[in-house]
VOPA-594830 format. One record per atom (N, C-alpha, C): residue number from 1; residue in three letters; chain; atom name; x, z, y. Coordinates in nm, 3 decimals. Each point is the difference from the previous one (the first is absolute). Layout:
+------+-------+-------+------+---------+---------+---------+
! papa ! ketor ! torza ! kefi !       u !       w !       v !
+------+-------+-------+------+---------+---------+---------+
!  NUM !   ALA !     A !   CA !       X !       Z !       Y !
...
+------+-------+-------+------+---------+---------+---------+
//
This chain:
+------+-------+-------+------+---------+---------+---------+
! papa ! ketor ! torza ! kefi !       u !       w !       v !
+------+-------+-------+------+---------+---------+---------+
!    1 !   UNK !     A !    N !  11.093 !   9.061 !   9.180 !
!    1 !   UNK !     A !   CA !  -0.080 !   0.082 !  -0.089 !
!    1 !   UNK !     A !    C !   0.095 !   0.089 !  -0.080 !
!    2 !   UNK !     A !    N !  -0.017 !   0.127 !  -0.043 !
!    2 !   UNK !     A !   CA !   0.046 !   0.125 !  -0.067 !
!    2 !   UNK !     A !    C !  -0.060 !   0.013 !  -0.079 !
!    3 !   UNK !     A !    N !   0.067 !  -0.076 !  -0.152 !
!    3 !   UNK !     A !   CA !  -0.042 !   0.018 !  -0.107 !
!    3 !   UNK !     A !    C !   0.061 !   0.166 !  -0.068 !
!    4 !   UNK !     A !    N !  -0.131 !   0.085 !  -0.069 !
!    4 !   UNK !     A !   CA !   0.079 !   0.058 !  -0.095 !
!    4 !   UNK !     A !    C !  -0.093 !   0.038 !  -0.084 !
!    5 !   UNK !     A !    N !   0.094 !   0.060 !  -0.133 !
!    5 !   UNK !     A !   CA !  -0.071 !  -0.071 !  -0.123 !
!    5 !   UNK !     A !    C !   0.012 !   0.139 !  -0.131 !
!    6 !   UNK !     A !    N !  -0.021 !  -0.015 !  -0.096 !
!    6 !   UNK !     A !   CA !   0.024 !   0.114 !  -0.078 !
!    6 !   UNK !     A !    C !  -0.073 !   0.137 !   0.010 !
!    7 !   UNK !     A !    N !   0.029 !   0.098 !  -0.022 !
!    7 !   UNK !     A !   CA !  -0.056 !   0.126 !   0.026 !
!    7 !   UNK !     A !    C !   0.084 !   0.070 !   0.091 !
!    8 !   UNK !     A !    N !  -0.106 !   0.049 !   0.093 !
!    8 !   UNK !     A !   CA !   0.072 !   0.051 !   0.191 !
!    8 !   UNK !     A !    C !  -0.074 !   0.139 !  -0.017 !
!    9 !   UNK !     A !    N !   0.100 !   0.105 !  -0.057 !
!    9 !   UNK !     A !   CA !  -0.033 !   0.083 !  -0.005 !
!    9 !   UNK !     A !    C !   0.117 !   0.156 !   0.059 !
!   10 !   UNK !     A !    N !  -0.020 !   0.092 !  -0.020 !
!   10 !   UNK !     A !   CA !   0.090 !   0.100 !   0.042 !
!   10 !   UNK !     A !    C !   0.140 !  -0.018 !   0.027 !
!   11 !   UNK !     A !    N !   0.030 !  -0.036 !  -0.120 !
!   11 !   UNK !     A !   CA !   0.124 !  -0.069 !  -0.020 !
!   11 !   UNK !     A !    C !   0.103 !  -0.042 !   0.081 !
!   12 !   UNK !     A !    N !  -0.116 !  -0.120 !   0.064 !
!   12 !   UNK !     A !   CA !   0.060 !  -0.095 !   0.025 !
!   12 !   UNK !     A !    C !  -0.056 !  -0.026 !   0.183 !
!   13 !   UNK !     A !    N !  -0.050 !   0.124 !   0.014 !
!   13 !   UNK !     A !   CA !  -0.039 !   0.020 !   0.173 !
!   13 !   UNK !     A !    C !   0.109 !   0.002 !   0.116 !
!   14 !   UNK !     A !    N !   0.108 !   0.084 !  -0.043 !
!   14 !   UNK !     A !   CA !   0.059 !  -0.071 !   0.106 !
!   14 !   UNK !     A !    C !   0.050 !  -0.128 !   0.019 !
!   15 !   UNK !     A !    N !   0.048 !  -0.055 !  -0.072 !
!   15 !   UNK !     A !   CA !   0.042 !  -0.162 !  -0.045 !
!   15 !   UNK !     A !    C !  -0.148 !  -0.122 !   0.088 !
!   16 !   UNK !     A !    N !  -0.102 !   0.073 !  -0.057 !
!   16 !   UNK !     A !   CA !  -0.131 !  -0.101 !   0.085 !
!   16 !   UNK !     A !    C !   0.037 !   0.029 !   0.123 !
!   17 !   UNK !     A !    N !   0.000 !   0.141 !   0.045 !
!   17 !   UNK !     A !   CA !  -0.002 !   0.002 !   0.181 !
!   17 !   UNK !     A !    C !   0.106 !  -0.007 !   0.057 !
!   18 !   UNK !     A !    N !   0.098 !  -0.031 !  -0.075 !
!   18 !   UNK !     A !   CA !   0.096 !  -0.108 !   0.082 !
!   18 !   UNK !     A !    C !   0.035 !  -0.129 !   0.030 !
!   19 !   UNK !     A !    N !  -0.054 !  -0.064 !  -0.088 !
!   19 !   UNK !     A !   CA !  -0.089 !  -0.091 !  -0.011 !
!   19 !   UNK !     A !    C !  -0.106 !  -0.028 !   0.076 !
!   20 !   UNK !     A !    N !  -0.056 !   0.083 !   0.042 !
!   20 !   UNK !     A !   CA !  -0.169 !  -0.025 !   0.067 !
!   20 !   UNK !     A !    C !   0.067 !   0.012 !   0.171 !
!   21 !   UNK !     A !    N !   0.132 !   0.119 !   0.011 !
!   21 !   UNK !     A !   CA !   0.077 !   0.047 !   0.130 !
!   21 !   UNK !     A !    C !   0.053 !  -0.175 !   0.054 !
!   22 !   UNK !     A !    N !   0.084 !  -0.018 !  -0.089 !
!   22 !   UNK !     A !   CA !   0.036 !  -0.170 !   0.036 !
!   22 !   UNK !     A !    C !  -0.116 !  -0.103 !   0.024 !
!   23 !   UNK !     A !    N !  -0.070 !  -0.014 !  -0.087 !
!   23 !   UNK !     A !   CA !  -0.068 !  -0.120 !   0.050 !
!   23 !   UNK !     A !    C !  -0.068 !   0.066 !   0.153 !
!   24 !   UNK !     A !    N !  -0.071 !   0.146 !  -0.022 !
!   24 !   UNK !     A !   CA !  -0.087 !  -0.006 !   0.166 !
!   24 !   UNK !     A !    C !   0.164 !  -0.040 !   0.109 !
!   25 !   UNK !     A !    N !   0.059 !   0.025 !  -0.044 !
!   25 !   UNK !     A !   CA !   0.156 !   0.008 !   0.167 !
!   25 !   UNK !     A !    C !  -0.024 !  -0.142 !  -0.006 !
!   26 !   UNK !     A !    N !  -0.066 !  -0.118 !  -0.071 !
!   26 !   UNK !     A !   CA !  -0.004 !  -0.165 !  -0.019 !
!   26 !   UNK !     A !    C !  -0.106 !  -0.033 !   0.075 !
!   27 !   UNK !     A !    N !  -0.122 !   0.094 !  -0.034 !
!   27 !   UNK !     A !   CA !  -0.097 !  -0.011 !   0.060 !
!   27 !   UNK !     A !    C !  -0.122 !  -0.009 !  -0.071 !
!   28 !   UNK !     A !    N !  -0.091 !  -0.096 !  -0.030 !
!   28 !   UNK !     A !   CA !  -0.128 !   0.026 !  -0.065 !
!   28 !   UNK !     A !    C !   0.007 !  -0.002 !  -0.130 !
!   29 !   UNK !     A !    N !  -0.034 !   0.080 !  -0.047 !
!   29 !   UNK !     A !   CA !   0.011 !   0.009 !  -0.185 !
!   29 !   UNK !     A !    C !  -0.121 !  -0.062 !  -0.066 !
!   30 !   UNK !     A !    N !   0.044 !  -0.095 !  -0.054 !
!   30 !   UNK !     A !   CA !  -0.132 !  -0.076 !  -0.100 !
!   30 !   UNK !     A !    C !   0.063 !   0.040 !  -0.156 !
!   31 !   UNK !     A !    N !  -0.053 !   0.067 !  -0.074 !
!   31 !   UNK !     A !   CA !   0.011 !   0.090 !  -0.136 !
!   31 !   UNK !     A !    C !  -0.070 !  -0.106 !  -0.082 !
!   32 !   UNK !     A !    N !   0.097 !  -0.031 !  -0.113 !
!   32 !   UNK !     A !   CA !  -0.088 !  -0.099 !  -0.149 !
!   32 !   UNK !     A !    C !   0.032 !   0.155 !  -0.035 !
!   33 !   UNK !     A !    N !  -0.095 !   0.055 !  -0.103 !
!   33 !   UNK !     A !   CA !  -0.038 !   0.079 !  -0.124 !
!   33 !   UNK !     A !    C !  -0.037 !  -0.037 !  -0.123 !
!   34 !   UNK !     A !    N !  -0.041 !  -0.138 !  -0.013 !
!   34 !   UNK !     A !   CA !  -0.056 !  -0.054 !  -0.091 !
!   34 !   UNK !     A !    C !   0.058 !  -0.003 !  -0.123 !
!   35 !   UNK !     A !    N !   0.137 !   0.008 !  -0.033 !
!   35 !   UNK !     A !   CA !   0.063 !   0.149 !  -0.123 !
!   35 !   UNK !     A !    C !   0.037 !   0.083 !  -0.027 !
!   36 !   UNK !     A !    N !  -0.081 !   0.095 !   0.109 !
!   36 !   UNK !     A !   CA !   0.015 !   0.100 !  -0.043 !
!   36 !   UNK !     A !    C !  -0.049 !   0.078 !  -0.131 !
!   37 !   UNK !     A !    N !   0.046 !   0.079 !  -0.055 !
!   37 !   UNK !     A !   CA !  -0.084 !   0.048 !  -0.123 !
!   37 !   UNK !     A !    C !  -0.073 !   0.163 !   0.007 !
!   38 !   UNK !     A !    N !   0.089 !   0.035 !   0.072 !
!   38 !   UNK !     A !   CA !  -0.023 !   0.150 !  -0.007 !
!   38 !   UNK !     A !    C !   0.059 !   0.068 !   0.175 !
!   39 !   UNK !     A !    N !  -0.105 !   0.042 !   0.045 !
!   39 !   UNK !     A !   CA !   0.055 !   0.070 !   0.102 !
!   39 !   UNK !     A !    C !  -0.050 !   0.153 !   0.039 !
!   40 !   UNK !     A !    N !   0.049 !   0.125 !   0.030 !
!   40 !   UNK !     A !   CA !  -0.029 !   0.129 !   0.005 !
!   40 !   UNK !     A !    C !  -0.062 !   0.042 !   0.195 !
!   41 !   UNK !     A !    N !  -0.016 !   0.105 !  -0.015 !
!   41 !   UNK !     A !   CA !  -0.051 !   0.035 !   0.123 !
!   41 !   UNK !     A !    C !   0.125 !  -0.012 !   0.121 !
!   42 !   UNK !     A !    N !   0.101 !   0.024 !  -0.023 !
!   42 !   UNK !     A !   CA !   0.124 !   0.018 !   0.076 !
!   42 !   UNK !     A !    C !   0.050 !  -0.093 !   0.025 !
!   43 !   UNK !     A !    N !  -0.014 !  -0.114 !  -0.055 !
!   43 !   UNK !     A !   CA !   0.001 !  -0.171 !   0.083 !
!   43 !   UNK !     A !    C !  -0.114 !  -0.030 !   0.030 !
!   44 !   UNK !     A !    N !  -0.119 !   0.042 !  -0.014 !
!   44 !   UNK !     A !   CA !  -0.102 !  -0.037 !   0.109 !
!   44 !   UNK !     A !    C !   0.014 !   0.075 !   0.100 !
!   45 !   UNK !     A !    N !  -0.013 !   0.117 !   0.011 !
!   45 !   UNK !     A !   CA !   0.032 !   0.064 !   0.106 !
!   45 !   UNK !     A !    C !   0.135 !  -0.080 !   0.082 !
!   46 !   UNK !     A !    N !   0.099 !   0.013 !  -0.043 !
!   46 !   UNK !     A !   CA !   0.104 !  -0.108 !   0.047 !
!   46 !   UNK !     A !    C !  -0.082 !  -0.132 !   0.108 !
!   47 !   UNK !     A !    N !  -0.056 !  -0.062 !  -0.101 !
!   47 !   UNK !     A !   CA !  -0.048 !  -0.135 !   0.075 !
!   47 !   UNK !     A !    C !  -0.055 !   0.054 !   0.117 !
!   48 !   UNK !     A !    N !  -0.105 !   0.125 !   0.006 !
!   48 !   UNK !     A !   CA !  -0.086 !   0.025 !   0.102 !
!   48 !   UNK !     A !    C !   0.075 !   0.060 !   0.078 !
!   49 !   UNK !     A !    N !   0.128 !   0.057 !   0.009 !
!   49 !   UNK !     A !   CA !   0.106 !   0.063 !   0.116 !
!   49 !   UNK !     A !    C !   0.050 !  -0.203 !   0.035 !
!   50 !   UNK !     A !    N !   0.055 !  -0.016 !  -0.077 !
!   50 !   UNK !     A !   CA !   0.037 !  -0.159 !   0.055 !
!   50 !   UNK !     A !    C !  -0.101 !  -0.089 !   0.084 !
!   51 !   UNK !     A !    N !  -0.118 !   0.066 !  -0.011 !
!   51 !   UNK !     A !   CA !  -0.132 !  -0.132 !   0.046 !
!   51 !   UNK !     A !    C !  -0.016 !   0.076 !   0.109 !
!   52 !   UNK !     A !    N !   0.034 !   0.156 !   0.048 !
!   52 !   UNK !     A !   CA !  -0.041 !   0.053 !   0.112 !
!   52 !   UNK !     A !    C !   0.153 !  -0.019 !   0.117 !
!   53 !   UNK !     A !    N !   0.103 !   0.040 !  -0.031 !
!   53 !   UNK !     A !   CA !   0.117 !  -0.072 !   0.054 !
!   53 !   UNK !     A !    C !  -0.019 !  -0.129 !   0.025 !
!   54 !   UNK !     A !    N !  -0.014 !  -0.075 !  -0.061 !
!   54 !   UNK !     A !   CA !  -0.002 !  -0.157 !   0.052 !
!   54 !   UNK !     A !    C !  -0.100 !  -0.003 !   0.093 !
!   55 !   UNK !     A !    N !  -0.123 !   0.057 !   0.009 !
!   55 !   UNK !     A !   CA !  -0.127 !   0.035 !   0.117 !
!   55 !   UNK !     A !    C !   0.069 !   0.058 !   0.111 !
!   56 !   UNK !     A !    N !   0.074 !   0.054 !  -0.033 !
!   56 !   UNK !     A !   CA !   0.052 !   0.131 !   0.137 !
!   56 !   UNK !     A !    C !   0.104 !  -0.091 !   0.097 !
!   57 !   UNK !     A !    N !   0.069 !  -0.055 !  -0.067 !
!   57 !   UNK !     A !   CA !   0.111 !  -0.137 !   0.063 !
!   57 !   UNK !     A !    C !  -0.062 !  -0.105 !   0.031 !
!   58 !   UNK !     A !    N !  -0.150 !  -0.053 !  -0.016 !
!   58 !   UNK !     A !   CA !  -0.038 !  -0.118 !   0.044 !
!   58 !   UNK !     A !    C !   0.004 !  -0.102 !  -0.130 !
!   59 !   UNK !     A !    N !   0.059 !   0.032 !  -0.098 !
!   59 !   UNK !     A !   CA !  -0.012 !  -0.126 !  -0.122 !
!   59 !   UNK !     A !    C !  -0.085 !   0.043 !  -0.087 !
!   60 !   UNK !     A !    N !   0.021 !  -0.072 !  -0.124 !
!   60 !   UNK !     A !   CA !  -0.165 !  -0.037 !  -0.099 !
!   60 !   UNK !     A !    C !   0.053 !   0.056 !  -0.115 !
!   61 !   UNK !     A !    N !  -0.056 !   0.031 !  -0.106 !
!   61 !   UNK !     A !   CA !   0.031 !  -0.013 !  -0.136 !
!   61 !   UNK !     A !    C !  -0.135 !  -0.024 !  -0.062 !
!   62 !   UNK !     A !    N !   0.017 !  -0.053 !  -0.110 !
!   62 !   UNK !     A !   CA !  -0.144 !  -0.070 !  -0.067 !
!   62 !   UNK !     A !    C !   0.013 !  -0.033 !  -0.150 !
!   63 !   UNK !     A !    N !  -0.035 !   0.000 !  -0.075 !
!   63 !   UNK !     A !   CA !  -0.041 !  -0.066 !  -0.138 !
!   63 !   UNK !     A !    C !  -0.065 !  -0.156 !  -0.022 !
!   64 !   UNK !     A !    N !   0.108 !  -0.038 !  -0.043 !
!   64 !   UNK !     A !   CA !  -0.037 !  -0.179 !  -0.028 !
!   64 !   UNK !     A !    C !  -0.019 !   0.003 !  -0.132 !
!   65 !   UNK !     A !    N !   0.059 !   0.065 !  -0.103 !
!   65 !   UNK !     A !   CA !  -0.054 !  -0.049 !  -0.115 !
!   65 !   UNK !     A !    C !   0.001 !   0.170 !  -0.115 !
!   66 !   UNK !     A !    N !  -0.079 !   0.051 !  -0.063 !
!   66 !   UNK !     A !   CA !   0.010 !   0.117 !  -0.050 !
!   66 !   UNK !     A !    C !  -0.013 !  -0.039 !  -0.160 !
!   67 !   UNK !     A !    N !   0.049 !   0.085 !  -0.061 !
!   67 !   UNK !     A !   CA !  -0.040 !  -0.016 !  -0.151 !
!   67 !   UNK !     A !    C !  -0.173 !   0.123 !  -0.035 !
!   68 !   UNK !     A !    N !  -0.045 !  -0.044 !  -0.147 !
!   68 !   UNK !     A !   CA !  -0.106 !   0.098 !   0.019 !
!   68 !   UNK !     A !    C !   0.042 !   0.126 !  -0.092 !
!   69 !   UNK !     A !    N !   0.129 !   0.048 !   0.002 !
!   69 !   UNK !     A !   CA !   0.047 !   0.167 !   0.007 !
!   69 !   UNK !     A !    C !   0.033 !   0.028 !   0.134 !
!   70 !   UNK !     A !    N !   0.015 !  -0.078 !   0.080 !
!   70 !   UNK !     A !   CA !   0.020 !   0.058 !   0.116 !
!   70 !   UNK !     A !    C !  -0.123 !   0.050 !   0.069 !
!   71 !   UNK !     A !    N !  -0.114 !  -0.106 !  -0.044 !
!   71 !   UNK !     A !   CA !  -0.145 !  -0.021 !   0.074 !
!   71 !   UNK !     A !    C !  -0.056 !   0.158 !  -0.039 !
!   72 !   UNK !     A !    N !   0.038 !   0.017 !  -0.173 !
!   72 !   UNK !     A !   CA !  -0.072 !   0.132 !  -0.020 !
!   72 !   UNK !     A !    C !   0.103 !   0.096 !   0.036 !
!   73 !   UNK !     A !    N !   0.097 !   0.016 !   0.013 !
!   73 !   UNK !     A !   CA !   0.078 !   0.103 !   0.038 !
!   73 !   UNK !     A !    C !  -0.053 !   0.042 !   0.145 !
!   74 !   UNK !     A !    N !  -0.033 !  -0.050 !   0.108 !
!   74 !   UNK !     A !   CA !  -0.040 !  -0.004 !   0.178 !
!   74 !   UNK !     A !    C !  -0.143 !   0.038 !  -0.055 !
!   75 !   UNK !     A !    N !  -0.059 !  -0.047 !  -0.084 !
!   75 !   UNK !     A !   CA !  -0.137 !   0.060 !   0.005 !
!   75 !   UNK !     A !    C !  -0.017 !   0.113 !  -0.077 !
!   76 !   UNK !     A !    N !   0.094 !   0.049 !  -0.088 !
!   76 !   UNK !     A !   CA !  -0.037 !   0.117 !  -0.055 !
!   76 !   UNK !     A !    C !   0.069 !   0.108 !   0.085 !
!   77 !   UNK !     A !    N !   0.076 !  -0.042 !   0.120 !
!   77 !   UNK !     A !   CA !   0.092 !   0.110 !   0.054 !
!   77 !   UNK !     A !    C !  -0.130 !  -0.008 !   0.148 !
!   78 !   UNK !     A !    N !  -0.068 !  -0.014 !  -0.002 !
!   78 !   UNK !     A !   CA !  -0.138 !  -0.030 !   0.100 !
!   78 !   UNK !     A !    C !   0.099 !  -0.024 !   0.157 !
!   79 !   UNK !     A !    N !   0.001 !  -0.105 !  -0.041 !
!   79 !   UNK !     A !   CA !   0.119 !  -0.072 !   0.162 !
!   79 !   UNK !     A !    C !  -0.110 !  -0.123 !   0.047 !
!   80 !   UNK !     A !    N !  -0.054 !   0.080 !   0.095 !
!   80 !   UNK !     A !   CA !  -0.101 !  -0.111 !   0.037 !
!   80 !   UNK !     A !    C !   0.054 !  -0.018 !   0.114 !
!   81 !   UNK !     A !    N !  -0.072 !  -0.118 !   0.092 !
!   81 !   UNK !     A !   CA !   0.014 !  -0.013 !   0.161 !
!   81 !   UNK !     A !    C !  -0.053 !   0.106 !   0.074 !
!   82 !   UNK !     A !    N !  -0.064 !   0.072 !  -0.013 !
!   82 !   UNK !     A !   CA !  -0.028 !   0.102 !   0.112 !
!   82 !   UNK !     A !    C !   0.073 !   0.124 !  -0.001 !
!   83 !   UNK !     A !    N !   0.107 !   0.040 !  -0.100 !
!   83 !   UNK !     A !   CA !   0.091 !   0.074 !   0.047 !
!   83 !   UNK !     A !    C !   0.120 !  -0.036 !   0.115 !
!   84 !   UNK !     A !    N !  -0.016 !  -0.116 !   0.006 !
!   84 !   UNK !     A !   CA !   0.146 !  -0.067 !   0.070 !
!   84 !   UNK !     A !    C !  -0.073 !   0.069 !   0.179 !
!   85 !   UNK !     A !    N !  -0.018 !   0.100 !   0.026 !
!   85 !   UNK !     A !   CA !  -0.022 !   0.018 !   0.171 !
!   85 !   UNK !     A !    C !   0.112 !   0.017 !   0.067 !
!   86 !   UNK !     A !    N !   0.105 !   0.015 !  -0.079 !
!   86 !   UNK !     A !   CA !   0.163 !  -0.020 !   0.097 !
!   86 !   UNK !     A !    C !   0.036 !  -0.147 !   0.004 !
!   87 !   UNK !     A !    N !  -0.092 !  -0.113 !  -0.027 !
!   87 !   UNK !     A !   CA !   0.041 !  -0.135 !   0.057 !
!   87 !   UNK !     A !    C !  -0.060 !  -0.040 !   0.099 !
!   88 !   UNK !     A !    N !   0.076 !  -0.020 !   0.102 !
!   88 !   UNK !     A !   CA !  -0.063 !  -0.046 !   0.147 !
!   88 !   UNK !     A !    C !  -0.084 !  -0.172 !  -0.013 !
!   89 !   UNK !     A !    N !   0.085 !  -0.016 !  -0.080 !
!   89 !   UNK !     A !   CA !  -0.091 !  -0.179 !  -0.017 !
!   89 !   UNK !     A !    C !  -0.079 !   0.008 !  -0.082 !
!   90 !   UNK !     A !    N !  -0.062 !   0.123 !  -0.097 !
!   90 !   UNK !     A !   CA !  -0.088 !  -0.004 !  -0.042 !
!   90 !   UNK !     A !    C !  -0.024 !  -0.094 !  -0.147 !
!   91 !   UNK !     A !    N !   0.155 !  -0.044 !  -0.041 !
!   91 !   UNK !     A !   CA !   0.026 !  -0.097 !  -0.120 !
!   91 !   UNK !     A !    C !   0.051 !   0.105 !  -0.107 !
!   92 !   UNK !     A !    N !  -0.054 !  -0.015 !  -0.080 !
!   92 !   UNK !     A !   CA !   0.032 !   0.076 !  -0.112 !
!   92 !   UNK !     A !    C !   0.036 !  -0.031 !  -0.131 !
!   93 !   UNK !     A !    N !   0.112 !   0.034 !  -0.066 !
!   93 !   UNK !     A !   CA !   0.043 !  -0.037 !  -0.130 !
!   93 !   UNK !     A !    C !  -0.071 !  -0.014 !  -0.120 !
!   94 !   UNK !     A !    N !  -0.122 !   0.039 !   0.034 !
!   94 !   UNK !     A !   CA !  -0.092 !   0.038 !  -0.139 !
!   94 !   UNK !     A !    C !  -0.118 !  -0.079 !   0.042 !
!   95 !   UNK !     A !    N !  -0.026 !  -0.127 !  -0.008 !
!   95 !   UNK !     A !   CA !  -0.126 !  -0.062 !   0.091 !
!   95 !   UNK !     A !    C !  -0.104 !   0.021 !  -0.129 !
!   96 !   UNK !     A !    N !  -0.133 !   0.027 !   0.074 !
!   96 !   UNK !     A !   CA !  -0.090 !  -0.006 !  -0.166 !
!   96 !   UNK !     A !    C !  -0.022 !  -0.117 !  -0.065 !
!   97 !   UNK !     A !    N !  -0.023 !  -0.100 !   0.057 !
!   97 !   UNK !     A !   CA !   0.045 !  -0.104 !  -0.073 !
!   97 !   UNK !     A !    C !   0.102 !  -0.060 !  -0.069 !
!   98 !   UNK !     A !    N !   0.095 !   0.081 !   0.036 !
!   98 !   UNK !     A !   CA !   0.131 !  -0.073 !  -0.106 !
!   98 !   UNK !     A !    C !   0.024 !   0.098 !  -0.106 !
!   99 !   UNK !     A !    N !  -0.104 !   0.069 !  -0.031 !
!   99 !   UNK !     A !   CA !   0.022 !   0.129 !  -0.076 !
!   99 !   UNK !     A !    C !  -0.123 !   0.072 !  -0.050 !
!  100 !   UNK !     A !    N !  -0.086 !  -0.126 !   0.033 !
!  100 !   UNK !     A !   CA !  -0.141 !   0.033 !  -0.119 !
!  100 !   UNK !     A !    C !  -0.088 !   0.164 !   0.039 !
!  101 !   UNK !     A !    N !   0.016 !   0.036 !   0.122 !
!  101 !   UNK !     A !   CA !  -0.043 !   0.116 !   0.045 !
!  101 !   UNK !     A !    C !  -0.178 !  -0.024 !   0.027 !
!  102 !   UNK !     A !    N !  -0.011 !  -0.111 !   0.042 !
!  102 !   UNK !     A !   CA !  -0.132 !  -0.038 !   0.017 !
!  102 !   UNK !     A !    C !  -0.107 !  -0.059 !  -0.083 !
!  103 !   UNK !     A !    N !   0.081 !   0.044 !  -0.127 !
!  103 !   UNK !     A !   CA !  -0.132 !  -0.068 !  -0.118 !
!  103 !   UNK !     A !    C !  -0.061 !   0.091 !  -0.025 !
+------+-------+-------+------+---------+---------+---------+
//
């Protein structure tokens, strides 16, 4: 599991996707978020270039545990599952259930 924590923002984008570059060359990325505090559009976007690479090579990336700035950050940046049509498996980083899309 790939914990990270704090605020993942501009900053600090390339540092995540090298980070995100290593673990996919490992293979399936299971992401804790669960302290995160603050995250911007440019590490989500990040995650969603990382969740479509890992699709394109055959491996996974996923969310095991999120904090709820992260929960509203993905929902106010409207990152739902049905944008993901460049994933061949059809798994998507933003499930509505793990992200309160369906209430």
């Amino acid at each position: 599991m790939l914990a990270l924590k704090g605020a993942l923002r501009v900053e600090s984008a390339a540092e995540i996707k090298e980070i995100l570059t290593g673990a996919l060359s490992r293979g399936r990325i299971v992401l804790d978020l669960g302290e995160v505090q603050e995250i911007d559009i440019s590490c989500l976007q990040l995650f969603c270039a990382a969740c479509r690479s890992a699709a394109r090579s055959g491996k996974s990336m996923s969310i095991a545990v999120c904090s709820e700035a992260f929960r509203q950050a993905v929902k106010a940046a409207g990152l739902f599952p049905d944008i993901c049509k460049e994933n061949p498996h059809g798994d998507c980083l933003w499930p509505d259930q793990a992200f309160g899309q369906d209430d």
